[in-house]
C-alpha positions as CSV (number, residue, x, y, z in Angstrom):
1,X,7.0,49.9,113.1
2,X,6.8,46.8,110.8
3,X,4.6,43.4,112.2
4,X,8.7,41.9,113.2
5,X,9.2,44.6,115.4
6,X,6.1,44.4,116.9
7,X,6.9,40.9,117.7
8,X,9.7,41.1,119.0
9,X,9.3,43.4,121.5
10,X,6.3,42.3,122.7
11,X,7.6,38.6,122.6
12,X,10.3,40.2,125.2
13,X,10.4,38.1,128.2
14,X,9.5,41.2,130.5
15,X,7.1,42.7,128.2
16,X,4.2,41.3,128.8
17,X,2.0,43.6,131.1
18,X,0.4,42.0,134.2
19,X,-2.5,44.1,136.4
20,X,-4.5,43.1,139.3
21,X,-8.2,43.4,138.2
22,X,-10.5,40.6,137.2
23,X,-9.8,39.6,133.8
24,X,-12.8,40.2,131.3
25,X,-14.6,37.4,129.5
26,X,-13.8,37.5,125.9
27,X,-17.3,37.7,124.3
28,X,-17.8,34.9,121.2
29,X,-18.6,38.5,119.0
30,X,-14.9,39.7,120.2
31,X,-13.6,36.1,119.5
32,X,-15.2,36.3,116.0
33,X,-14.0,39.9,115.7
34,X,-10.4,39.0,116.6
35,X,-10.4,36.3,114.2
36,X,-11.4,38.0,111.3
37,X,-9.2,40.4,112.0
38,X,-6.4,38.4,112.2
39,X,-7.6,36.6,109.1
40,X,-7.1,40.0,107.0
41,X,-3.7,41.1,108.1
42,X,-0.9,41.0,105.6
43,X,1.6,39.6,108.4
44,X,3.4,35.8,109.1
45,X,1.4,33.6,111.2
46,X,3.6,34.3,114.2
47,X,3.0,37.8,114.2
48,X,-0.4,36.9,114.0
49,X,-0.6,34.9,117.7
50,X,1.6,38.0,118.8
51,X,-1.5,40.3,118.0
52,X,-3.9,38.1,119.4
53,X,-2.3,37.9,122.9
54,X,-1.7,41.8,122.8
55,X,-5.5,42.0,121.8
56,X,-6.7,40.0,124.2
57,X,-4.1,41.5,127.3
58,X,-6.0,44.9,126.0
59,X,-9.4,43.7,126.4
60,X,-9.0,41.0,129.4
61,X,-8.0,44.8,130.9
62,X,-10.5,46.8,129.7
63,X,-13.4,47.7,132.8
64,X,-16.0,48.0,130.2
65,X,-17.5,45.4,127.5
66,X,-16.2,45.9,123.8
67,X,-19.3,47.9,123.2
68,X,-18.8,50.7,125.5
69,X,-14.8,51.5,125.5
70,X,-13.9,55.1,124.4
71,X,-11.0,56.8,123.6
72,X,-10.6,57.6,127.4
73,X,-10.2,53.2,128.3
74,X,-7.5,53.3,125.6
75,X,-5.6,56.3,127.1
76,X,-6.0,54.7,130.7
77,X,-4.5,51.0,129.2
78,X,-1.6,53.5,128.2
79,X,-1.4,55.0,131.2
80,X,-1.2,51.2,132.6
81,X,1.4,50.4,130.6
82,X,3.8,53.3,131.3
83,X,3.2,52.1,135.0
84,X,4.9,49.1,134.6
85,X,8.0,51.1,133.6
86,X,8.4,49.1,130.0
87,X,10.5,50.1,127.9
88,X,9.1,53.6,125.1
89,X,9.2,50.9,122.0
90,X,7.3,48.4,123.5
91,X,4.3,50.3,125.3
92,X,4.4,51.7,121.3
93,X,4.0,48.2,119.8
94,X,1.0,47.5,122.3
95,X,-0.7,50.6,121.2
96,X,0.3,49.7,117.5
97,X,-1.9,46.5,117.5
98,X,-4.6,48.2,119.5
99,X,-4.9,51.1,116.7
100,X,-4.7,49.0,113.5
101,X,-7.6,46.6,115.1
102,X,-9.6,49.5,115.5
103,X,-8.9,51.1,112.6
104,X,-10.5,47.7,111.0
105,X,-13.6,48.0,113.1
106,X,-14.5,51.3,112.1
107,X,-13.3,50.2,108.4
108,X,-15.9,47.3,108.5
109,X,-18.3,49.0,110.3
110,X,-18.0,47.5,113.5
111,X,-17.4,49.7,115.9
112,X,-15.4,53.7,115.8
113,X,-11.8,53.7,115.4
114,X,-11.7,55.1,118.9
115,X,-7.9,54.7,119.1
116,X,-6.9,57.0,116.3
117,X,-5.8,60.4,118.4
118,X,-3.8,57.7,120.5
119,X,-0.4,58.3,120.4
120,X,2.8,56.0,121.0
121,X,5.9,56.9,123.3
122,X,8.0,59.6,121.6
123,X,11.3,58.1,120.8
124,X,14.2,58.4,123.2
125,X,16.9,60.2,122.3
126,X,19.2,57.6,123.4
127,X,19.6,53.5,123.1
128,X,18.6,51.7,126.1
129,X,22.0,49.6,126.3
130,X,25.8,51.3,126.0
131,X,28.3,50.1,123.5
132,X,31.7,49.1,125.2
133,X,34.6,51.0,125.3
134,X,37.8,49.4,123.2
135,X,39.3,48.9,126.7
136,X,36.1,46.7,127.7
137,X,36.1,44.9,124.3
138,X,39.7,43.9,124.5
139,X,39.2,42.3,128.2
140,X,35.8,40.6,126.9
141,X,37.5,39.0,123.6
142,X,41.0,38.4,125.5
143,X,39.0,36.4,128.4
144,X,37.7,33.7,126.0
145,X,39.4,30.5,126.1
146,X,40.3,29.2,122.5
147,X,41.7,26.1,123.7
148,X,38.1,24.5,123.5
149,X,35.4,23.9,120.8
150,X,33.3,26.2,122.9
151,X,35.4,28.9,123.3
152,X,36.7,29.3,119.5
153,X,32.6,29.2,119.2
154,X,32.2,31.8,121.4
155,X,35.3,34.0,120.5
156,X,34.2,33.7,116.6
157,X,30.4,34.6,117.8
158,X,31.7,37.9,119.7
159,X,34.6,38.9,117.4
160,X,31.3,39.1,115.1
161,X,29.2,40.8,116.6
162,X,31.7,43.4,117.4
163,X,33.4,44.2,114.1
164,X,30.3,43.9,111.8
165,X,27.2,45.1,114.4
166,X,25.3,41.9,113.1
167,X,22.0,41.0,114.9
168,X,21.6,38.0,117.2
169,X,18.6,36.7,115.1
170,X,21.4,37.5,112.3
171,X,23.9,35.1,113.5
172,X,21.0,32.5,114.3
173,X,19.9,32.5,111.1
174,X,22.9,32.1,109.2
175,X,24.1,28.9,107.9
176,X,27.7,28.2,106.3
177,X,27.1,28.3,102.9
178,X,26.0,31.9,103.3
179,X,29.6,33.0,103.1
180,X,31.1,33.4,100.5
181,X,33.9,35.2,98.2
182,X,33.3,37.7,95.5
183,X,36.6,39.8,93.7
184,X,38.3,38.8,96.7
185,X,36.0,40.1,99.3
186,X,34.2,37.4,102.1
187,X,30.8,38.2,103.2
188,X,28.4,36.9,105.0
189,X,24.6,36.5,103.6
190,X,22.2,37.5,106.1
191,X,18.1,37.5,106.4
192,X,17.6,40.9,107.9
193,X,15.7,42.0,110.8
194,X,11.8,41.6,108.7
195,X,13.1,40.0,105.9
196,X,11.6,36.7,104.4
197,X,15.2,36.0,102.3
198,X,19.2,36.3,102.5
199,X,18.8,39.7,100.7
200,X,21.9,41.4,102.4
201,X,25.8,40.7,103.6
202,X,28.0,41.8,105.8
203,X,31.5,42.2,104.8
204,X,34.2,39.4,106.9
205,X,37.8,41.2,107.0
206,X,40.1,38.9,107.7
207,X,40.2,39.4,111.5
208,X,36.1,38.5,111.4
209,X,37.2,35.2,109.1
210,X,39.6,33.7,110.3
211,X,38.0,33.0,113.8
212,X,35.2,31.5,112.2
213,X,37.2,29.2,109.9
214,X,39.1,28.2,113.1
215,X,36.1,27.2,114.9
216,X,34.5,25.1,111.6
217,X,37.6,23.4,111.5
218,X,38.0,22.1,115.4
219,X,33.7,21.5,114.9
220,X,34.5,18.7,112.2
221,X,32.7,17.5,109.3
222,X,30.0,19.7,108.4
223,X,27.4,20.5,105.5
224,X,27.1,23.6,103.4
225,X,23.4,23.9,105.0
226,X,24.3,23.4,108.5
227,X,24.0,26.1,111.0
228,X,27.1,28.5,111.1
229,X,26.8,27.8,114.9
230,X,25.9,25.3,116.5
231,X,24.6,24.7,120.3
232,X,27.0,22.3,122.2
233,X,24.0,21.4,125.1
234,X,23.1,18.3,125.8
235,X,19.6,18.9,124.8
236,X,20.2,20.7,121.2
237,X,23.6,19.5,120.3
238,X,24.6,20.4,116.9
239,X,21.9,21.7,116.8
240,X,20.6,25.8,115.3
241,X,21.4,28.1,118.5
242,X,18.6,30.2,119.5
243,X,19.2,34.2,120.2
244,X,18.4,33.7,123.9
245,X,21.9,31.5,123.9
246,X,23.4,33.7,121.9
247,X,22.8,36.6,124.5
248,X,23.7,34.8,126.9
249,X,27.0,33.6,125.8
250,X,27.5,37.7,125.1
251,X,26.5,38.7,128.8
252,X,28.4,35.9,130.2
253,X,31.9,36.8,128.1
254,X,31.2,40.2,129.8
255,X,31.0,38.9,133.1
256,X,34.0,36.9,133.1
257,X,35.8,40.0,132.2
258,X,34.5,41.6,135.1
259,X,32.1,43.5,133.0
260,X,28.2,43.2,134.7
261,X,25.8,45.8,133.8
262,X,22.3,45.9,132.8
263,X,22.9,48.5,130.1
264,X,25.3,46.0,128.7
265,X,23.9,42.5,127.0
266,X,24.6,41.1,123.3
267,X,22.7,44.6,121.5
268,X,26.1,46.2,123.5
269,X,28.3,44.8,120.9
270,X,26.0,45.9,117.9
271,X,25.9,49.8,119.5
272,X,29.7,48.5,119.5
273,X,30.7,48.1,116.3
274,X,28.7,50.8,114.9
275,X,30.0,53.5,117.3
276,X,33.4,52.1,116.5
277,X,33.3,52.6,112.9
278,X,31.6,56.0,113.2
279,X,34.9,56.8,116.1
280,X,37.0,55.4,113.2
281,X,35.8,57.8,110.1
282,X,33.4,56.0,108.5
283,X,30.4,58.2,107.0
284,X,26.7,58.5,108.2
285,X,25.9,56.7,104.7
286,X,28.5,53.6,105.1
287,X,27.8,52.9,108.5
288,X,23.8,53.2,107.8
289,X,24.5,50.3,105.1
290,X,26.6,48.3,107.0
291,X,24.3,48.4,110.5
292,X,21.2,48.1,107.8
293,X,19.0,50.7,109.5
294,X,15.6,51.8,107.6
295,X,15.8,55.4,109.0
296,X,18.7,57.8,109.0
297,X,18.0,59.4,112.2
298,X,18.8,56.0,113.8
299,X,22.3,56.1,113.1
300,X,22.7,59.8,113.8
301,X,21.6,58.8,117.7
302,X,24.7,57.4,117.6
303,X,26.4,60.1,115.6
304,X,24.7,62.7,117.9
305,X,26.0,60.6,120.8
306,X,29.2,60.7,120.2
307,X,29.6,64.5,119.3
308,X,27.7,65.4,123.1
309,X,30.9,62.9,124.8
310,X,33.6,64.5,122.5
311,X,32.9,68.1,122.3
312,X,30.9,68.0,126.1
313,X,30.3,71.7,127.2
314,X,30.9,70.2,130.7
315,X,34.4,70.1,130.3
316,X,34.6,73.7,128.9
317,X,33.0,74.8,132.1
318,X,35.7,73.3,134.5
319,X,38.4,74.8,132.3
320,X,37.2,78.2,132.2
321,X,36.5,78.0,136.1
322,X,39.9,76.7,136.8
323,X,41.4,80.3,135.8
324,X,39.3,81.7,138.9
325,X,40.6,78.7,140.8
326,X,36.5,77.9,141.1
């Protein structure tokens, strides 16, 4: 788990972990500790106040002072956490920061790296959120009213999202001049999930294009640098959309459609796309590429996930029990 990730899912609006006891001064040694810590990690200076809240969470819980904790504290925090029913990833990305600070103390010769034989969640074998079904996509997209410069938005934003699996920090960081046309083929330039640059595309078929073009055109004059999309609030007009509008224009299109489910938000129409194209032939290898997963096994989940709906045993079982009228 890279320093983004860690960010992000402890930057989740519901991931920060709350208990009852009296919080725990901070002594100045901790203080000094934490920031010379944080001085020494190879990681942007966002992540860095991300590991000093999760730091300070872990310690403003800890019963004991810094100079008495044991493996034991760190296995009851976890224990704490798992309480709170937060998601596997996230009680990981706590324990993450916790190990790699003490892994630095015992390096420096501060204190032992009593978190080492602490394990993170085991990854679940399934995604947290479903992807629609084509039925559900084609009452989400139909829904959308393109007679308005908010709806061509927000039918170009969706029709996205669903036929390329793009990111909503994807499509917040793009800008217009990151599409472009090479041998014939559009893409779209994107700054990956923990990437620093525009080091990867997506490819726009015509039926992702043209939407977008529609929408630029209604929007008026713009600039090559200008955000692909643009909020139309009173506050931020014109201005760079943030993911949290984003995923909220996603779960609203749902619920329009009559769609309202909490295993259903923006990610949906990621798990989307990328169960679509896997449905629709594509190989392991193309659709890894295309969804820009690090690991393998992620995109078998969904590989894995669609062989145990297809080729369910359940369905055997009623079959053979129908011939003894069971």
């Amino acid at each position: 788990m890279n320093s983004f990730e860690i960010t992000e899912l402890i930057e989740h609006k519901n991931a920060a972990p709350s208990n009852n006891q009296t919080a725990v001064t901070i002594t100045n040694d901790l203080s000094k500790y934490l920031q010379d810590f944080l001085s020494e990690q190879d990681i942007k200076e966002n992540s860095k106040g991300t590991y000093k809240r999760a730091l300070t969470q872990f310690f403003s819980f800890m019963p004991n002072s810094f100079e008495q904790l044991t493996s034991n504290d760190i296995l009851t925090y976890k224990r704490h956490l798992e309480s709170l029913e937060l998601a596997a990833y996230t009680i990981t990305a706590y324990l993450v920061v916790v190990r790699r600070f003490f892994a630095w103390t015992e390096a420096k010769k501060i204190y032992p790296n009593i978190a080492k034989t602490i394990k993170g969640m085991r990854r679940p074998k399934e995604f947290r959120k479903d992807p629609l079904t084509m039925e559900q996509t084609r009452e989400v997209i139909s829904g959308i009213d393109l007679n308005t410069l908010q709806g061509k938005r927000d039918f170009a934003i969706i029709n996205l999202l669903v036929r390329t699996g793009l990111r909503t920090i994807e499509i917040q960081r793009a800008n217009i001049e990151d599409i472009n046309q090479t041998g014939g083929v559009a893409k779209l330039h994107i700054q990956g999930k923990g990437r620093d640059t525009k080091d990867d595309y997506v490819i726009l078929t015509h039926a992702s294009l043209k939407p977008i073009l529609s929408y630029l055109k209604c929007r008026g004059e713009t600039k090559d640098t200008d955000p692909l999309f643009t909020s139309l609030s009173d506050r931020n007009n014109g201005g760079r959309m943030t993911t949290r509008s984003l995923s909220r224009i996603a779960k609203g299109v749902m619920i329009e459609a009559g769609i309202d489910s909490k295993r259903l938000t923006a990610h949906s129409l990621r798990h989307t796309a990328i169960t679509t194209a896997l449905r629709a032939g594509a190989s392991l290898q193309e659709v890894k590429a295309m969804a820009r997963h690090a690991d393998m096994n992620t995109t078998l989940i969904y590989s894995h996930n669609i062989d145990r709906e297809t080729n369910a045993p359940e369905h055997k079982i009623d079959a053979y029990m129908e011939k003894y009228a069971i």
